[in-house]
N, C-alpha and C positions, 0 to 999 in steps of 0.2 A: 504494500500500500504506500502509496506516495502524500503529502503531507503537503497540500495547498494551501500557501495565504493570499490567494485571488480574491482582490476586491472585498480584502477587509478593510472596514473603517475610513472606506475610500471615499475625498472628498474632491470634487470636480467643479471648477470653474471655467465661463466663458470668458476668450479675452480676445482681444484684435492681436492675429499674429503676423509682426513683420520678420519676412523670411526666413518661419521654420518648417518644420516638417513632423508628419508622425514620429514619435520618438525620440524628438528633443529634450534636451534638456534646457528648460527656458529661465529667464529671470523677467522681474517685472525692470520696463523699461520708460516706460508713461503712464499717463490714465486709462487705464483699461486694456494695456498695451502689452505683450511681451515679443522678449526676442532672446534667440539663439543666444548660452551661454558660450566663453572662452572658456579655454584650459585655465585652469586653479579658480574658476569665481563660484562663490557660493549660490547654488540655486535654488527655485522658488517654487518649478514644479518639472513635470514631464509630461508634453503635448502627446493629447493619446489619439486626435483624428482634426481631420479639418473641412470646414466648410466655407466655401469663399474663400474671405480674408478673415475668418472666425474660427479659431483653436478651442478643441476642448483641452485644459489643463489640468491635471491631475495635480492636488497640492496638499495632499494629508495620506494617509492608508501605506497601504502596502505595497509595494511597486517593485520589479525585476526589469532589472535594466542592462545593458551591457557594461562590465568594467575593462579598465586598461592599467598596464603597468602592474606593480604587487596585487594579489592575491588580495582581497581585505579582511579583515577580522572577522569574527563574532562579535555580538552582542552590541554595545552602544560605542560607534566608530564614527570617526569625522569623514565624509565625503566631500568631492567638490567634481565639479562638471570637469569633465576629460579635453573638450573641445572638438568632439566628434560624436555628442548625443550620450555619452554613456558620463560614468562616474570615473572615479582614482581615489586612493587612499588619498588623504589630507595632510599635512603636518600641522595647519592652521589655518582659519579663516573659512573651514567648510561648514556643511551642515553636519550636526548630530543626529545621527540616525541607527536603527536599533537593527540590525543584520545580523539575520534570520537562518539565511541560506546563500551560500557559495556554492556556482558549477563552473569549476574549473575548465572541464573537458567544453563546454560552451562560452566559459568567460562571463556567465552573467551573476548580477547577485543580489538578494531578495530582499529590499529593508522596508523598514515601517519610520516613515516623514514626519 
């Protein structure tokens, strides 16, 4: 048996997205605005579909994302955007986030925002 945290505690907001895509990693960037995060900036959500020029963002719950570089921890680990949609271990300045689950052999890993 495999051990889903899909769409726990999951909180979704609409925002006007300039220039991202399913999958991002976004920060807010105006009012009502987001855009694609850089390598090492802290971020605010993960764009999970889009319509028009309107992103769903996903900004609380549970979320499996792609990581780069180290492996990351268990339990409550600082992240921060990769600069290519996924995450990276932190050393400062990321978000606190609670990682759940690491797949190595796919590179992705499970935390709660």
């Amino acid at each position: 048996m495999k051990i889903s945290f899909e769409g726990i505690g999951e909180r979704t907001l609409t925002f006007i997205g300039e220039g991202v895509k399913a999958g991002d990693a976004v920060k807010v960037t105006g009012a009502g605005t987001v855009s694609p995060c850089g390598a090492g900036d802290a971020f605010d959500g993960f764009v999970t579909g889009l319509c028009g020029e309107y992103a769903g963002v996903v900004i609380g719950g549970a979320v499996t994302v792609p990581y780069s570089g180290a492996e990351p921890g268990f339990g409550r680990v600082e992240l921060s955007a990769d600069g290519g949609g996924g995450v990276a271990a932190a050393e400062s300045g990321g978000v606190k986030c609670l990682v759940v689950d690491v797949d190595s052999a796919d590179k992705s890993v499970t935390f709660i925002m």
